[in-house]
N, C-alpha and C positions, 0 to 999 in steps of 0.2 A: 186371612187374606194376604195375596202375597203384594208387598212392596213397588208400587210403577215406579221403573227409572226416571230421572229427571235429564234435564237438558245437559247437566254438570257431572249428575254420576254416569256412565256408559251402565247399562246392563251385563251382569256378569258373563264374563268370557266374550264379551267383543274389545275389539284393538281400537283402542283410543283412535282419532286421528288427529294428524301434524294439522293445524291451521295453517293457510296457506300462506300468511305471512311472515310463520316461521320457517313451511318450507322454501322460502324468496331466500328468505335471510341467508338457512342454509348453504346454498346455494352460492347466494354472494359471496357468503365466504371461502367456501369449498375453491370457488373459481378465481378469489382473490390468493389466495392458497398456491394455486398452479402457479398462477405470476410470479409470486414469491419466491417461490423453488425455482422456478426454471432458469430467473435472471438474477438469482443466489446463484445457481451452478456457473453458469457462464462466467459471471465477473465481479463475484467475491475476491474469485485471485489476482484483479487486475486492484481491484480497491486496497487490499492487504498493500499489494506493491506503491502505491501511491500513499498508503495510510504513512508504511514504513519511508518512504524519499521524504517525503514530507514533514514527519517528524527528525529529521535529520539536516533538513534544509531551515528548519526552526529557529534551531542552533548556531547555525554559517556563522554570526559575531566569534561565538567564543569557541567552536571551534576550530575554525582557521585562525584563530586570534592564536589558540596554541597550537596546533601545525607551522604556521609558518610565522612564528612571534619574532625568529631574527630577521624576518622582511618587513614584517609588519610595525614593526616597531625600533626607536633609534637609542643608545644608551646612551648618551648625553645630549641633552638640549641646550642647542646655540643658543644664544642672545640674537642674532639675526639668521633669516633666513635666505637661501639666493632669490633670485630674483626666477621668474618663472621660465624665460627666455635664459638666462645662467644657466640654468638648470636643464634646460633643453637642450645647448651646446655644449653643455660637459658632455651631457649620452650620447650626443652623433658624434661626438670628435673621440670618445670612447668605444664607441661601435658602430665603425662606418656603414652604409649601407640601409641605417634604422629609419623607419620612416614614423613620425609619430601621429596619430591621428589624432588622441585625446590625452589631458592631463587631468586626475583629481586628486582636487586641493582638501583634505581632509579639515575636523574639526579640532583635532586632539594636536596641541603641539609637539607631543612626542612622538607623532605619527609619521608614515613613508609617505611621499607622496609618487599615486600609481601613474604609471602613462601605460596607454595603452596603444601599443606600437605594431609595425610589420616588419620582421626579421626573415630575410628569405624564403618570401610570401608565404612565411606562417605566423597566425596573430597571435601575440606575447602581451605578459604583462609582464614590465619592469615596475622593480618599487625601491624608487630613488631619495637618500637622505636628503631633507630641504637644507640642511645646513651646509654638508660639504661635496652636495651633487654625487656622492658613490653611490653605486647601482649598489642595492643591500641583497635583494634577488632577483630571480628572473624566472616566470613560468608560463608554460603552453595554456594560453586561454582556456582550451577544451577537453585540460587534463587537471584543473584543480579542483578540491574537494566540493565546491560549490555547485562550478560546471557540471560535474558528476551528476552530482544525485538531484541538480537540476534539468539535469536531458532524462534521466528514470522519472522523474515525478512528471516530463511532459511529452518525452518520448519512446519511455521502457527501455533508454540507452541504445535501442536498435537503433534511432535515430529516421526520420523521412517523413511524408505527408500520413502516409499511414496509422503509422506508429500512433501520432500527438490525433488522429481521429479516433484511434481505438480509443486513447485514457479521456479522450471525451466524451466517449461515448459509455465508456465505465462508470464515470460522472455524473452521467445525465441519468442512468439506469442508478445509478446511486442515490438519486434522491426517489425516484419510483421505490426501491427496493424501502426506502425509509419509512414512506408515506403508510404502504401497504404492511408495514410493518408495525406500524403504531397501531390500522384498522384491525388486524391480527388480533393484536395485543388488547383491542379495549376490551373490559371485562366485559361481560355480559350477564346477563343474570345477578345470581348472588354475587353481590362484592367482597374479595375477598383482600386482603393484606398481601398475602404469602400467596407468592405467584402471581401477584401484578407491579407493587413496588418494591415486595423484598425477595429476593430470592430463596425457595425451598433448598436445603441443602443438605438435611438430615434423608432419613430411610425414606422410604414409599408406602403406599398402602401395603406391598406385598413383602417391606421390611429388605428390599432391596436400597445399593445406593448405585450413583451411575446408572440411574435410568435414564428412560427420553424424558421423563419428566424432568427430572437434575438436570437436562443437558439444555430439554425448553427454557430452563427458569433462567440459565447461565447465557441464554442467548438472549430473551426476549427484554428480562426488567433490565439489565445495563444498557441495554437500546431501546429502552423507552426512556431514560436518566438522561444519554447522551444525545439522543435524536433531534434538538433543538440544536444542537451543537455541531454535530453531523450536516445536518442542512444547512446551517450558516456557511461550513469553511467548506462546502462543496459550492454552494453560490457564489461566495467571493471568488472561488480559482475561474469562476469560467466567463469573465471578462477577459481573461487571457489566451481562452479557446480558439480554435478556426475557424468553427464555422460557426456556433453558437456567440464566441466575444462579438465577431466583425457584426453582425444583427443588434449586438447590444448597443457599438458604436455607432449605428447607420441611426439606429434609434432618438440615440442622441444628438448626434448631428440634426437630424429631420426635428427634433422636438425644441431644437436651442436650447439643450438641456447640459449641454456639453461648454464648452465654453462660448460667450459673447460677440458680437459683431468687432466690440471696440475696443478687444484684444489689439489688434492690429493699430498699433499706437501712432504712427505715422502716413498708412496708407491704406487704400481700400483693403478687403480681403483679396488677396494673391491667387491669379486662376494657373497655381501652379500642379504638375504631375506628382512633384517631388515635396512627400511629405519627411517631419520632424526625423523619423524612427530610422527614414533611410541616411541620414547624415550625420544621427549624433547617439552619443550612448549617454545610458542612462537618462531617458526621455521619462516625465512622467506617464501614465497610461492616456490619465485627459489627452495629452499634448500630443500623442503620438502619432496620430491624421494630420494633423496640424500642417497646412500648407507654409512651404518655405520658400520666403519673400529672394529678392537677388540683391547684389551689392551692384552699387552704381560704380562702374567702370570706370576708369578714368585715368589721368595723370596724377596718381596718388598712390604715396608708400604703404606698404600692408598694415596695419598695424599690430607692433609687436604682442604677444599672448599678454606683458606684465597690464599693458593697459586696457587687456580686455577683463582682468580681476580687480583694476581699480572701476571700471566701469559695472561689474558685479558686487563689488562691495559699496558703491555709493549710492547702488538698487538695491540695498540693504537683501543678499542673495543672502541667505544662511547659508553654513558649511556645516558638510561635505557638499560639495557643486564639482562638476565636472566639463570642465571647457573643451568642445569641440573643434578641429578645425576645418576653416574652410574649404572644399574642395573646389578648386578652379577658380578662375577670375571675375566669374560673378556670385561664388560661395561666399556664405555667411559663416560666423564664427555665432555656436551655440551655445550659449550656457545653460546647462540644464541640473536640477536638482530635484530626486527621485526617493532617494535613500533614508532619509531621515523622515520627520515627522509629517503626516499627510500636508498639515498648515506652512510648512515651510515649502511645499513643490514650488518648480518653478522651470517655466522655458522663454529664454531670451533671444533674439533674434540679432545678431550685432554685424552691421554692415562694415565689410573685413577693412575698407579705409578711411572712412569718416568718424566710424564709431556710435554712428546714429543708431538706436534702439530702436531695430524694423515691428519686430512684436516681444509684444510682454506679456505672458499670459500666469497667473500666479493662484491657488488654489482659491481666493477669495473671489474670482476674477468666474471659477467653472459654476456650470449648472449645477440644477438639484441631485442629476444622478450622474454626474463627472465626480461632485464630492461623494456622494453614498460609495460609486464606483471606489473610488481614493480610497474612502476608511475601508472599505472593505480589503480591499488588495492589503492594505497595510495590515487590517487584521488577521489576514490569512496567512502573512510571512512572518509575524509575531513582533510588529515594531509599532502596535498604536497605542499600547500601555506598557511598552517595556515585560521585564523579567515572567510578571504574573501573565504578561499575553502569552509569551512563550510554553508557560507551563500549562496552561487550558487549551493551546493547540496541542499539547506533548501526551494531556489527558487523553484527548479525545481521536486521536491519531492510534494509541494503542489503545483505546476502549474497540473502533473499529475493526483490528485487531484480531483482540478479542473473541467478538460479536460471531466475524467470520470464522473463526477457529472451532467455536461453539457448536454454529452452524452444520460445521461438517463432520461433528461427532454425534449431532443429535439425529441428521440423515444418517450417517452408519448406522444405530440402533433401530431404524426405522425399514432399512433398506432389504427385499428380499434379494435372493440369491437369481443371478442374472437378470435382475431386471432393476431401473436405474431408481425406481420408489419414486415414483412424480404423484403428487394428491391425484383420486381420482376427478374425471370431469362431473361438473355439477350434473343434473339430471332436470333440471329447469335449464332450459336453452334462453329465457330470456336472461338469466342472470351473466351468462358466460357471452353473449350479445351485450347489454348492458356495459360492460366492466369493461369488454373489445371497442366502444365506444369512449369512454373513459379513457383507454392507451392510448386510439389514436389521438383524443387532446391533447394531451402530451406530448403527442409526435407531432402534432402543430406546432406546440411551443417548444421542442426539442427535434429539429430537423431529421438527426440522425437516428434517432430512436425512430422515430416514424418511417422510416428507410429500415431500421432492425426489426420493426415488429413485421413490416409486409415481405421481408426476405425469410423471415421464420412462418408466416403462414406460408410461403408457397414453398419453401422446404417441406412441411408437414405432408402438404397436398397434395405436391409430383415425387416427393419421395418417400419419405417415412412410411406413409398409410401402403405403398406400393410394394416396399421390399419386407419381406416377413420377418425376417429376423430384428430390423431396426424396429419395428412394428410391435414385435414381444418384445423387447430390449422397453420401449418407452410405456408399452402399456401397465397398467395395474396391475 
């Protein structure tokens, strides 16, 4: 008698079939697959670029500390210092013509202190000995090592409105590419060790080495190690965005999550046009909408800069703080303090002839996500644990690196000849619908993304599918 198949064994020589929930799955991932790739090719190389400015903007202390250590620093420390106003008319009666907007007063007594000035309507830093007022050096704002590779990390050095929406929008595609990268990566099925937290690096089944497989492993498990990491210091840069920061701050404004009513130590909140960021440097980020109050007008001498740092130092300002000055006859003198530890920020509002404290806004003072905002920003630039911060933004800047590196040796072994190797599309249309549903969320909560993914479908739509060769070029 011969044997009846069961529900589990097939009858010999029939083809098993996929359950349709693996073919879903399939599918999903096939189509999470596309995503991956296509916005790997695009802006892998803007991330590299940003990975690298970034880890080099890490550093700014001790780099420019030795680039420019005979500005930065004085060989003999006086017993007294001049006075702030001294110090101010040594420079102008030194170099006529100078027009100073800000002074900071550092924390180190061996240190310069910088003014940040207009010399033949080009903006300069001087950095002047506090003891015997000599200008130690003198450099173009927008040519020091900082400036630098802080307009590449926010504007590819090209410089424009453009520019600083492309790398935010590398950013924003940056945490998609992470997401979808970790769902890649989760095992499935058999769990195995090797090829999900360690990397295979010996031969292959076929006793090759440098295969895709070598090239998968070198891409996927250090971006599954770093990925948490990755998504933090991409979050934290992008309070400083244009389109996505200003949403974060309207947020906070709208939620009083940002700073207090009763900042405003002397008067209602100020219904003015002109905020903090436009008057004064070195503004914390909270602080930076921050309406600015006016100085009451009058028959009253300005007051000198030295009494606007005894009026910072008995508001117990920490140093480094940088005093602004007034512009016009109803400008306030700012003190603001950004630089140092998130707990020490601070912006003061100092009416230019009474000296009355218009606002005082101080990091204990902001909302719940002005401070998360803060630490963040501070961990992004490597100053909210010192040395060991620097070194895990340094990790994970060339881990990204890496990743991308990886990336585009594991597409060459995969790639046929004239045509660009994109995963084929799923063959479930509800998954590749699904997953187009998913983007656009993202393109809710990421403006410009949602602006890139509908300029890439109707690219596909009026042109790709239309002209034949772009057509074999992208297809399978």
């Amino acid at each position: 008698m011969s044997a009846i198949p069961s529900e589990q064994s097939p009858a010999p020589g029939a083809v098993p079939r996929t359950p349709p929930a693996s073919r879903l799955s399939s599918a999903l991932y096939q189509s999470a697959w596309r995503w991956h790739f296509y916005a790997g090719i695009i802006f892998a190389p803007f991330l590299v670029i940003l990975a690298f400015s970034g880890a080099m903007y890490l550093f700014k202390p001790q780099i420019e500390g030795f680039l420019y250590q005979d500005m930065l620093t004085v060989r003999e420390v006086g017993a007294t210092s001049l006075s702030a106003d001294e110090l101010i008319a040594k420079t102008m009666r030194a170099y006529p013509g100078t027009a100073i907007s800000s002074v900071t007063f550092p924390a180190q007594p061996e240190s310069t202190v910088k003014l940040a000035v207009a010399r033949n309507g080009v903006s300069t830093i001087m950095y002047a000995n506090p003891y015997s007022g000599n200008i130690m050096g003198i450099l173009n704002s927008d040519q020091t090592f900082s400036a630098f590779f802080k307009k590449m990390h926010s504007e590819l050095v090209i410089g424009g409105t453009w520019a600083n929406r492309l790398v935010e929008l590398a950013a924003c595609w940056g945490i998609i590419l992470t997401a979808s990268g970790l769902y890649l990566w989760w095992p499935r099925g058999k769990r195995a060790l090797w090829g999900t937290i360690l990397p295979r690096l010996g031969k292959d089944k076929h006793g090759k080495r440098g295969s895709r497989q070598f090239w998968r492993d070198l891409h996927a498990v250090p971006a599954f190690w770093l990925s948490i990491f990755i998504l933090i210091l991409i979050l934290t840069g992008l309070p400083w965005s244009g389109v996505l920061g200003v949403q974060i701050d309207r947020l906070a404004n709208a939620t009083n999550t940002n700073y207090p009513p009763y900042a405003f130590s002397f008067a209602d909140k100020p219904e003015s046009v002109t905020v903090a960021k436009d008057i004064a440097d070195d503004v914390p980020w909270a602080a930076e909408n921050l309406p600015v109050p006016q100085s009451a007008a009058g028959a009253y001498l300005r007051l000198e800069v030295e009494d606007v740092v005894g009026i910072a130092d008995r508001h117990s300002v920490q140093r480094p703080y940088t005093i602004s000055m007034p512009q016009g006859q109803t400008g306030v003198y700012t003190i603001s303090a950004a630089d140092g530890k998130p707990r020490n920020s601070a912006t003061l509002h100092i009416d230019q002839y009474s000296g009355a404290v218009l606002t005082d806004v101080r990091y204990a003072d902001y909302g719940v996500m002005a401070k998360a905002v803060s630490l963040g920003i501070a961990l992004h630039e490597g100053r909210l644990f010192g040395l060991a911060n620097q070194l895990l933004g340094l990790v994970t800047c060339i881990g990204l690196i890496f990743i991308s590196a990886s990336s585009y040796f594991m597409w060459r072994r995969r790639k046929p000849s004239g045509k660009l190797g994109a995963p084929g599309k799923p063959r479930d249309n509800r998954a590749a619908i699904g997953l187009l549903v998913i983007m656009l969320a993202f393109g809710v909560l990421m403006p410009l993304v949602g602006l890139s993914i509908v300029a890439v479908l109707l690219l596909d739509w009026l042109i790709i599918r239309r002209i034949r060769p772009l057509k074999h070029w992208f297809s399978v």
